[in-house]
PAFI-50341 format. One record per residue (C-alpha): residue number from 0; y, z, x; residue in three letters. Coordinates in pm, 1 decimal. Example, Ala and Ser with C-alpha at 12.3 -4.5 7.8 and 13.67 -1.06 7.14 Angstrom:
BEGIN
 sedren       yy       zz       xx donu
      0   -450.0    780.0   1230.0  ALA
      1   -106.0    714.0   1367.0  SER
//
This chain:
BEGIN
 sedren       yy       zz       xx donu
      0  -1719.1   1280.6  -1049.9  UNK
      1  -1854.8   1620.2   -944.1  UNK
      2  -2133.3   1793.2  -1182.0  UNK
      3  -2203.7   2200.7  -1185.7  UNK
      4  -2461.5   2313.6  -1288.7  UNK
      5  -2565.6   2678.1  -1298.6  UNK
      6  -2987.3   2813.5  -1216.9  UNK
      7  -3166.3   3115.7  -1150.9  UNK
      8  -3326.2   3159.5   -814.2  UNK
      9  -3609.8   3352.8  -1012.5  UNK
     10  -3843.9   3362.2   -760.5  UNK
     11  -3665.6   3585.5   -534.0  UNK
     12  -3599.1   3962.4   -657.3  UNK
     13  -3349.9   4223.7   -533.9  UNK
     14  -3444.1   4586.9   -589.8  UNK
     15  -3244.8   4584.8   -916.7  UNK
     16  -3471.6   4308.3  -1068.4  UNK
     17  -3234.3   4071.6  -1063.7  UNK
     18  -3208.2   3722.3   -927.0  UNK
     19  -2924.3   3505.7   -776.7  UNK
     20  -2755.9   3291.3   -965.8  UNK
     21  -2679.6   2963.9   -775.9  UNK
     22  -2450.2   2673.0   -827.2  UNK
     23  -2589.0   2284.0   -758.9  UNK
     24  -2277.0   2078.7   -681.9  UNK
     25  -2346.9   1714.6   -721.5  UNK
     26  -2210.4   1362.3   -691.9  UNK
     27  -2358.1    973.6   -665.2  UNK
     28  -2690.5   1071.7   -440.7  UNK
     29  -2561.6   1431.1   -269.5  UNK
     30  -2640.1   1738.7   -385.8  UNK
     31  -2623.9   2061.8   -286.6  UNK
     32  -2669.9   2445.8   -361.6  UNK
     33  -2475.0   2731.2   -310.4  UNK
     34  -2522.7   3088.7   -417.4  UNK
     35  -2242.4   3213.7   -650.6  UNK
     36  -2279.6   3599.9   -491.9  UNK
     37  -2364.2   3690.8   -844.7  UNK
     38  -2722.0   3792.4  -1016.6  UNK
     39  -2883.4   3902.9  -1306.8  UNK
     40  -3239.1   3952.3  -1446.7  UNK
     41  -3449.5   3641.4  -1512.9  UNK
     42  -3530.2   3795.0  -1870.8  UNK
     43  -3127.9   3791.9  -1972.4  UNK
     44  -3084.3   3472.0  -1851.6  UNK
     45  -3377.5   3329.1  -2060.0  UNK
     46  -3255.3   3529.5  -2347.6  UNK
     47  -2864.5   3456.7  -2332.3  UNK
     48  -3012.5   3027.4  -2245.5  UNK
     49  -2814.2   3086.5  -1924.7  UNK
     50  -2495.8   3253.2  -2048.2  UNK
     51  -2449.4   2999.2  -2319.0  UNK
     52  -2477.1   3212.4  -2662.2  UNK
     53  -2271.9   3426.0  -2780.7  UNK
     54  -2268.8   3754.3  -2538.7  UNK
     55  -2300.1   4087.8  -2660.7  UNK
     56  -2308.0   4276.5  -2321.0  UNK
     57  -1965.0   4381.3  -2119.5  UNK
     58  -2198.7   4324.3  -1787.4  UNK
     59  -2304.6   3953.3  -1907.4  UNK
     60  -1941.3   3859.7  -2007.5  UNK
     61  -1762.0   3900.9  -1710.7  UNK
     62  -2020.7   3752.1  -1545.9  UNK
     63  -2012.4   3455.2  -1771.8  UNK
     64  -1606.7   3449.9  -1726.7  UNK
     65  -1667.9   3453.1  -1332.6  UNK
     66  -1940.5   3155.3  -1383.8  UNK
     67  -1626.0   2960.3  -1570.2  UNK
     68  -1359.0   3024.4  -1290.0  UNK
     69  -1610.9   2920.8  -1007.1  UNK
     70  -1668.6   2599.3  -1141.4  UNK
     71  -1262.0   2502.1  -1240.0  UNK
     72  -1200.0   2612.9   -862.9  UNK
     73  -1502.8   2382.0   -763.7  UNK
     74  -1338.7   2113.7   -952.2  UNK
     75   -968.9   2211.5   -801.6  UNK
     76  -1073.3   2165.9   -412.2  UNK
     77  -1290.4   1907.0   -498.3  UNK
     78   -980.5   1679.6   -643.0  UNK
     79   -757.3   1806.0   -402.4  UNK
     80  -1022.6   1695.9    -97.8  UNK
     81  -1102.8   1355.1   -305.5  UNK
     82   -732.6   1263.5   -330.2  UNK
     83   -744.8   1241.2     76.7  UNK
     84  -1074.2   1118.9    157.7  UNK
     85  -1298.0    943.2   -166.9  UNK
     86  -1569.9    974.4     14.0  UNK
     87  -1538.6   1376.8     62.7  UNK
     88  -1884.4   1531.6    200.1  UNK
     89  -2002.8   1804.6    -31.7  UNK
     90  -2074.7   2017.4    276.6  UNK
     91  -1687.7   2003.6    333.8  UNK
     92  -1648.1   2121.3      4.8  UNK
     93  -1946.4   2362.5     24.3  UNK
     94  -1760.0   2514.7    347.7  UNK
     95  -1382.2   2516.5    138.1  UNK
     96  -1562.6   2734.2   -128.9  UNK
     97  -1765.0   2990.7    138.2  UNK
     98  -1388.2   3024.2    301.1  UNK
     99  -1539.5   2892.3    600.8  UNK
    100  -1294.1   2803.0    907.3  UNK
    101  -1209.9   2418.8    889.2  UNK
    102  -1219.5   2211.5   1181.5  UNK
    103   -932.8   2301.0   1436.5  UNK
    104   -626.7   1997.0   1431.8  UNK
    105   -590.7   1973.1   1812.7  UNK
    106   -967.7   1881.9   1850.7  UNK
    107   -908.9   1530.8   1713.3  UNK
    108   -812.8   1283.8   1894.0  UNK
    109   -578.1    923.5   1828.9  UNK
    110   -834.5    693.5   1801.3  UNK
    111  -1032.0    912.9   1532.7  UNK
    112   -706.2    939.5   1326.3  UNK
    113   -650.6    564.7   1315.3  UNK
    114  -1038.3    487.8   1253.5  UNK
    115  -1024.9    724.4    954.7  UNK
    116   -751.4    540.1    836.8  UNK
    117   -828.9    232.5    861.0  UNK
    118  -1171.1    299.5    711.3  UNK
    119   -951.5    449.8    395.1  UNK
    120   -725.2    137.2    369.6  UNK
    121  -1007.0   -107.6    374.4  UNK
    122  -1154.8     84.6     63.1  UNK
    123   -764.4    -13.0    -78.4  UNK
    124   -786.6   -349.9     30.7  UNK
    125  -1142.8   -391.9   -163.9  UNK
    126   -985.8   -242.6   -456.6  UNK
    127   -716.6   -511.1   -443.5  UNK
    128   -491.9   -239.5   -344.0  UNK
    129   -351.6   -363.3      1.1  UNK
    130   -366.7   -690.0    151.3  UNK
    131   -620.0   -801.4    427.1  UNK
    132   -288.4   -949.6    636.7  UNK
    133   -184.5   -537.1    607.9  UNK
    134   -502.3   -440.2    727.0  UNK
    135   -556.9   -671.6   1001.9  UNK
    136   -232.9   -513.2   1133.2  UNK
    137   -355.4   -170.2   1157.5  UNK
    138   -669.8   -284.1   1315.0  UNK
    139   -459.3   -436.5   1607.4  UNK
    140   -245.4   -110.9   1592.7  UNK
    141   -561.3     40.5   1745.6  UNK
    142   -632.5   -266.4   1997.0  UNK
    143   -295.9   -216.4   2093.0  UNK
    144   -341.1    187.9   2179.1  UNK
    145   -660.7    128.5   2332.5  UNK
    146   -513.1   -108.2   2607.4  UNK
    147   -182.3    137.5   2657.1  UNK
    148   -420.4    451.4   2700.2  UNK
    149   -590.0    191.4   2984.3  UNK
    150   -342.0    274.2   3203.0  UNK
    151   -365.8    652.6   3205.4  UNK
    152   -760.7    515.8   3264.3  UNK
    153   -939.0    683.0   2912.8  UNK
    154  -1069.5    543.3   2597.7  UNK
    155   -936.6    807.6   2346.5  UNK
    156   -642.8   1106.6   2412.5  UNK
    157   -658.9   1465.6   2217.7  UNK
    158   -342.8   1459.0   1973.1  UNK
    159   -252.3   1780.2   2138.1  UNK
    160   -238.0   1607.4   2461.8  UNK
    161     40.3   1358.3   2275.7  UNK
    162    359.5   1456.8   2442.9  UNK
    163    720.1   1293.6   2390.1  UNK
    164    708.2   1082.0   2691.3  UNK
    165    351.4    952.9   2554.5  UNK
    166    570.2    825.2   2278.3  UNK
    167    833.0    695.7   2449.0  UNK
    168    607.7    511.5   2730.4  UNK
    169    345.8    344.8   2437.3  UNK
    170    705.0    222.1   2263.0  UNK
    171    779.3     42.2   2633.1  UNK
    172    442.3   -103.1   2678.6  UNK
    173    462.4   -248.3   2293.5  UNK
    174    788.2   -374.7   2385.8  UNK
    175    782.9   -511.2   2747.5  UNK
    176    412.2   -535.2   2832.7  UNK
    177    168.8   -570.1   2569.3  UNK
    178    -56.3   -894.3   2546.5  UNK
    179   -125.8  -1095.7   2223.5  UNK
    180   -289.5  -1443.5   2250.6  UNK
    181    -88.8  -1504.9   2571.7  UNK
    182    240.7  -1384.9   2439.4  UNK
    183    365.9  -1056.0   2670.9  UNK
    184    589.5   -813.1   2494.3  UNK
    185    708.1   -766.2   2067.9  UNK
    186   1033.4   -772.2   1920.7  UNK
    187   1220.3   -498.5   1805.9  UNK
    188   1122.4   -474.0   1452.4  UNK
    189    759.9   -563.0   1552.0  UNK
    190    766.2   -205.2   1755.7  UNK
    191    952.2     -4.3   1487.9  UNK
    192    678.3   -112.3   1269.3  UNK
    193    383.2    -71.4   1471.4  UNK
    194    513.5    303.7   1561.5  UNK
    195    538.7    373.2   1181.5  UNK
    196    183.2    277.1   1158.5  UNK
    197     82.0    508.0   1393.1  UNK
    198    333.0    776.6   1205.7  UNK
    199    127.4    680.4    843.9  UNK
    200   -234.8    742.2   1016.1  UNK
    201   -137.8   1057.8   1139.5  UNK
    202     38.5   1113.7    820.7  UNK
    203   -311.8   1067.4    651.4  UNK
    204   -481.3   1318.9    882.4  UNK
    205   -251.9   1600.7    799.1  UNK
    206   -294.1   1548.6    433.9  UNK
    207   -673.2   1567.5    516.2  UNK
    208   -587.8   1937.1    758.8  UNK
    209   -715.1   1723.5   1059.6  UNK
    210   -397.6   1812.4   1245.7  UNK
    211    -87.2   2002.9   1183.2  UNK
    212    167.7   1814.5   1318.3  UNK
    213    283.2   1435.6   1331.8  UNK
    214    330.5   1343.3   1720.6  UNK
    215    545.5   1016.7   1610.2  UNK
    216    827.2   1249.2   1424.6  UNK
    217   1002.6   1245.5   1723.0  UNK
    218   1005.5    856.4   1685.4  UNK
    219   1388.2    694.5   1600.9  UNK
    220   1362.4    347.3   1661.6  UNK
    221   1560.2    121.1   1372.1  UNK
    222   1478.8   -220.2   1234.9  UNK
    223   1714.7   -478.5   1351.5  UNK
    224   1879.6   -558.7   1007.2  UNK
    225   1919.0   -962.7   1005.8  UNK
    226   2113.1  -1182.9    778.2  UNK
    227   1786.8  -1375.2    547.7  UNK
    228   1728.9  -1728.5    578.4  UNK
    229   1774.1  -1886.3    206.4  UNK
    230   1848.2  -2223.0     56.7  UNK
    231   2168.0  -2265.7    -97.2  UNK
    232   2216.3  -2454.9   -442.3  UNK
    233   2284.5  -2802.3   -290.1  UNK
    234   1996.3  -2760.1    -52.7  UNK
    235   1733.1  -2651.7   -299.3  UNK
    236   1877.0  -2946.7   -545.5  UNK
    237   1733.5  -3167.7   -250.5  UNK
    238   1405.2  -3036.9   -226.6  UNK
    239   1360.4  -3016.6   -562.5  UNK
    240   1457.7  -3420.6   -616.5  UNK
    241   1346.1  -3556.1   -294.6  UNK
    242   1097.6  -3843.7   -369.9  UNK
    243    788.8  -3748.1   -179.1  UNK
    244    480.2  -4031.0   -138.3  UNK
    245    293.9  -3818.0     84.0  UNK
    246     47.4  -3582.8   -153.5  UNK
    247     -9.6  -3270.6     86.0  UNK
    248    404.3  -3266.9     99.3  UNK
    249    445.1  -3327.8   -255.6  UNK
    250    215.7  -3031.9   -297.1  UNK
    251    327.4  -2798.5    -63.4  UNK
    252    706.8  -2889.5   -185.6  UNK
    253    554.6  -2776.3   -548.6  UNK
    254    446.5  -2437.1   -414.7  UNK
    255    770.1  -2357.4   -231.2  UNK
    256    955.5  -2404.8   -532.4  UNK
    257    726.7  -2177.7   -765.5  UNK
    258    819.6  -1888.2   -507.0  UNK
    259   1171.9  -1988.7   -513.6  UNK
    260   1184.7  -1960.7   -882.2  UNK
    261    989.1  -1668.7   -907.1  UNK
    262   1060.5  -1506.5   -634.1  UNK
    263    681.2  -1423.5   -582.9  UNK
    264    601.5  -1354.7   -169.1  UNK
    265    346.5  -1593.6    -66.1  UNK
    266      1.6  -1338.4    -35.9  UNK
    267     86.8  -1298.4   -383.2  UNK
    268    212.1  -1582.2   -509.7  UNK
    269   -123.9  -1768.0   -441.4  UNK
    270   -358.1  -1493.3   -572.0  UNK
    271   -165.7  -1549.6   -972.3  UNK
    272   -368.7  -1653.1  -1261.8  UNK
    273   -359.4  -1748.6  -1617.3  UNK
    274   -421.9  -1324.8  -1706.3  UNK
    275   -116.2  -1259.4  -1515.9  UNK
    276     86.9  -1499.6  -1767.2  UNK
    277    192.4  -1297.4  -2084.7  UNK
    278    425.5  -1383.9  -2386.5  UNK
    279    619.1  -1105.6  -2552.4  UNK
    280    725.4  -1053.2  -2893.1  UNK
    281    987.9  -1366.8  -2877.2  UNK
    282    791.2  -1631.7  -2732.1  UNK
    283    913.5  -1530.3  -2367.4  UNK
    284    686.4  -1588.2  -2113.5  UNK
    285    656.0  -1372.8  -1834.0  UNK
    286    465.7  -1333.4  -1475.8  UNK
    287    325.1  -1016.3  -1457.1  UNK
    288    150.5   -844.0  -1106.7  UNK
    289    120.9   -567.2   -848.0  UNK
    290    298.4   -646.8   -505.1  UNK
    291    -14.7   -656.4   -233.7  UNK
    292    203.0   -495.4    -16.1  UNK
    293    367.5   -177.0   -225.1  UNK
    294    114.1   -214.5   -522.1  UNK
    295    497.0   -167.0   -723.2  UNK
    296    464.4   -430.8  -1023.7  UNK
    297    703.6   -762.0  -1048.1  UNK
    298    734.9   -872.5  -1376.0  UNK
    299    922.1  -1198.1  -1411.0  UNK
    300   1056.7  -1436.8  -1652.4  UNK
    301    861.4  -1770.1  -1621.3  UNK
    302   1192.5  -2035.0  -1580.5  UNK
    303   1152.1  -2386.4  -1702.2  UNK
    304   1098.5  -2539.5  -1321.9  UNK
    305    826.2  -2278.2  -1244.2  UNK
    306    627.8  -2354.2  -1577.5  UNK
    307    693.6  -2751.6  -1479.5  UNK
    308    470.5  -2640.3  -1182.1  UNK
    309    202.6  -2472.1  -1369.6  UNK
    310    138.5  -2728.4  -1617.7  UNK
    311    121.0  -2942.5  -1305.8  UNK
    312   -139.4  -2780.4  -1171.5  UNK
    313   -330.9  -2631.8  -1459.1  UNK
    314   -691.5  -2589.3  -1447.0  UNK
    315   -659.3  -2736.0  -1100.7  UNK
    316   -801.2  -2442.7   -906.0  UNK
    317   -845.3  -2096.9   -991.7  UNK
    318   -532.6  -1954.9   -989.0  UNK
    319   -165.0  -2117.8  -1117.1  UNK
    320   -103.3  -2308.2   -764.0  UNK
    321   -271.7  -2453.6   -527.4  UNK
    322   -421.9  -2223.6   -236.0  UNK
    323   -301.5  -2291.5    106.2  UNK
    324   -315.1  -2087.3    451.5  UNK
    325     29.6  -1935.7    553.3  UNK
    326     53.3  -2161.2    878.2  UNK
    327     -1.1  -2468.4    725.8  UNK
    328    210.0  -2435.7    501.5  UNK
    329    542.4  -2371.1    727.2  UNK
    330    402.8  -2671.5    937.3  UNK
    331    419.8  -2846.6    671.0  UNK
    332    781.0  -2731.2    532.1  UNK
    333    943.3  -2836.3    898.4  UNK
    334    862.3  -3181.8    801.0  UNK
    335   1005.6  -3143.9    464.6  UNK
    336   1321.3  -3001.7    615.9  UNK
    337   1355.6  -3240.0    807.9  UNK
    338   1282.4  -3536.6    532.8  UNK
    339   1573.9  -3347.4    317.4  UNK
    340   1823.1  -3292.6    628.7  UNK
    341   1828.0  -2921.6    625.6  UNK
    342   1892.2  -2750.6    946.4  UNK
    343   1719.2  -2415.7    887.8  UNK
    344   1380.4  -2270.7    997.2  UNK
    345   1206.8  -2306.4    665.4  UNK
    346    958.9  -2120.8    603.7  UNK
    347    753.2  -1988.2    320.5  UNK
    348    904.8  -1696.6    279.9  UNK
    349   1242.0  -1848.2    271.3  UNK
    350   1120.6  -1871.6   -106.4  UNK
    351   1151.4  -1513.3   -131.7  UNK
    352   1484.3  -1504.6    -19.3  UNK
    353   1644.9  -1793.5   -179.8  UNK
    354   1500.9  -1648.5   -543.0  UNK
    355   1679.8  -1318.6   -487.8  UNK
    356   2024.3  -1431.2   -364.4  UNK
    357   2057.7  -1849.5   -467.8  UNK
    358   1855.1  -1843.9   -793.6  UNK
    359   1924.8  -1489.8   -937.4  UNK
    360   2230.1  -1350.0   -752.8  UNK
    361   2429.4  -1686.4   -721.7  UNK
    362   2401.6  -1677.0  -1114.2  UNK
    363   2538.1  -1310.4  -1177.1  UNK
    364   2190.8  -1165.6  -1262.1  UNK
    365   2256.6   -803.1  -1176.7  UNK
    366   2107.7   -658.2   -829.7  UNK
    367   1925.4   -395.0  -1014.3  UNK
    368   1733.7   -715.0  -1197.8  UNK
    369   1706.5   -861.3   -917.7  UNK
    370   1577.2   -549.0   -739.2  UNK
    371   1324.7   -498.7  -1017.3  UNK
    372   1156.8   -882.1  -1031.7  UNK
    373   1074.7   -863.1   -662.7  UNK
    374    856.1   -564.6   -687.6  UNK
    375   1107.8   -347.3   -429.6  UNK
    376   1091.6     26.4   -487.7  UNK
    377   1503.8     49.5   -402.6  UNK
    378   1802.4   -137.8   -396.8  UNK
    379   1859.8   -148.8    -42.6  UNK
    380   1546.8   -336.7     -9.4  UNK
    381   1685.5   -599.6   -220.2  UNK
    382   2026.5   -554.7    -75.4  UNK
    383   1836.3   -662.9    255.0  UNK
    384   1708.7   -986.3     76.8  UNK
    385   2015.1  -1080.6    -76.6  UNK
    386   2286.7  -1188.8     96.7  UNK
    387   2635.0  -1232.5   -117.2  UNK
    388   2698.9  -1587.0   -129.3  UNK
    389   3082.1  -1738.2    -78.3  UNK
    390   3083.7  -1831.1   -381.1  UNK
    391   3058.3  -1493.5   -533.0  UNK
    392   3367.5  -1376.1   -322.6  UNK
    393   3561.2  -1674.8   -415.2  UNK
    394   3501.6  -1619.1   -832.4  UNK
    395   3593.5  -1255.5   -782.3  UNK
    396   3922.0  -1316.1   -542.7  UNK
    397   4043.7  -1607.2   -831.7  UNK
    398   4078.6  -1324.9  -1034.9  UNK
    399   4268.0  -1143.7   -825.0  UNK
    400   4488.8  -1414.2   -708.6  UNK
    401   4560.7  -1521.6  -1073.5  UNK
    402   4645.1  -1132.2  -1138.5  UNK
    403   4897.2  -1131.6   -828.8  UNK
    404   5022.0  -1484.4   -977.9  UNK
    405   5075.2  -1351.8  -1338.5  UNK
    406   5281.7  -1023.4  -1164.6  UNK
    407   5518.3  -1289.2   -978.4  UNK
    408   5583.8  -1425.5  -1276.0  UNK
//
């Protein structure tokens, strides 16, 4: 972290006899000097060992007091700059503590904010942070501006320059006439998304005082809320006892049901290893990890089918199941589908889905459980995941029918 360290410019000499004292502000390989705007004679600051004994002289202890509140504010701005950018330049810091003007917001321009940005997630995605998948969308957030700002024939646009019907015209050409490997236009959701992306870059910049105002606040569009896909008791039985010869099914059959019983998304459901098993106090073993995607934790109660699977595969690989890429893997469920009968697009993260409302919900674990083991930071995420089964209704109208009954009576 940043070092201060207090010297004596001795060799130059005001009238008084005195010298300036400066500051040297370092970090990793930078380093730099500023002067402090105060001075004092190069045979008191020998004598005193640079302010450190104990001061006798009103003149020396105020200076010695100013010394100590330089370097806390030094420390201040630098923390408050590092928070935004870890890789802060000590002449931006330099410049915060000489009160010079900082750079003016409308001079940056879109591309710049979403560069910076991205440069800043990457360092999250190293850190195990974020997930590559995340970043790769940002990075075609920006190939996607780049061939919208085409049309008003530039490279880059000043934020300033941003109006609403900028906006409104970038969320048409995402929608209606954008270009990805062959496919023209994105979904709904896709859009919303996208635009929020652009919203959290910009976001980033203000926190950094690259611009004042977020263009995209103006932005409304809503998610398109959709019923989840999940597997319902009778259809995960089937998976689950299906007699599979083929190996690459039988394995990716394995893997789908570790995420179904532990509810685990797939990015991070194939990074898991034996550290992220635990036991507490009563022999309980638990799953234990950050989300890739929120960095929120999911702790999870290891159930008997999901520890079948690990054993299975123990020692295997590196982590607790086998490794396999995301499209593969839905190839391959389709044929499992279809070898169990089950009329659904099955997919991976159909997992996901069927943990939170078939495996926990469908058994009365409470949604605030529920809510907790898959990592969301609300309920209405989970709420989103977890659709209320018949059954559910049925259990909780008996009740009421039996009450109406017993009044009849």
């Amino acid at each position: 972290m940043l070092k201060v360290f207090f010297y004596l410019k001795s060799e130059q000499v005001d009238r008084n006899g005195e010298s300036s004292v400066m500051a040297r502000l370092s970090i990793n390989n930078q380093r730099i000097s500023l002067s402090t705007g105060k001075t004092i004679s190069k045979e008191r600051w020998i004598f005193t060992n640079s302010l450190r004994k104990v001061l006798k002289l009103e003149k020396e202890k105020v200076l010695k007091h100013y010394l100590d509140i330089y370097y806390l504010n030094a420390e201040k701005k630098f923390n408050e700059l590092y928070k935004t950018d870890p890789e802060i330049s000590l002449e931006v810091l330099k410049n915060e503590l000489n009160g010079k003007p900082k750079e003016k917001p409308s001079q940056i321009t879109i591309i710049e904010i979403l560069d910076r940005y991205n440069k800043y997630f990457k360092k999250k995605v190293i850190a195990g942070e974020r997930s590559k998948s995340s970043l790769q969308k940002y990075l075609r957030c920006k190939e996607i501006l780049l061939a919208f700002l085409k049309k008003y024939a530039v490279e880059d646009i000043e934020v300033q320059e941003m109006i609403h019907a900028f906006i409104f015209e970038l969320e048409e050409f995402l929608k209606y006439e954008s270009n990805f490997k062959g496919k023209i236009g994105i979904k709904n959701n896709s859009v919303v998304k996208y635009m929020k992306m652009y919203k959290t870059a910009c976001n980033y910049s203000i926190k950094l005082d690259l611009l004042a105002k977020n263009p995209f606040n103006i932005y409304d569009g809503k998610l398109s809320i959709k019923d989840a896909i999940f597997l319902t008791q009778h259809e995960l039985n089937s998976i689950e006892n299906k007699k599979i010869s083929i190996n690459r099914l039988d394995k990716v059959r394995d893997i789908f049901l570790f995420c179904c019983y532990t509810g685990y998304a797939p990015v991070d459901a194939v990074d898991l290893t034996e550290k992220n098993l635990f036991e507490d106090n009563k022999g309980n073993l638990w799953l234990m990890a950050n989300r890739a995607k929120t960095e929120v934790r999911e702790n999870v109660p290891v159930l008997p089918p999901a520890l079948f699977i690990i054993e299975k595969y123990r020692k295997q690989q590196d982590g607790l199941i086998p490794k396999i890429s995301n499209q593969k893997m839905n190839a391959y469920l389709k044929e499992i589908a279809d070898l169990c009968g089950i009329n659904k697009n099955l997919t991976w993260y159909v997992s996901r889905h069927t943990f939170a409302t078939t495996v926990t919900l469908g058994n009365g674990v409470r949604l605030e459980n529920v809510s907790a083991m898959m990592g969301h930071t609300n309920i209405k995420q989970t709420q989103h995941y977890a659709k209320v089964l018949d059954v559910n209704i049925m259990e909780d109208m008996l009740k009421l029918k039996t009450m109406y009954s017993d009044q009849n009576n």
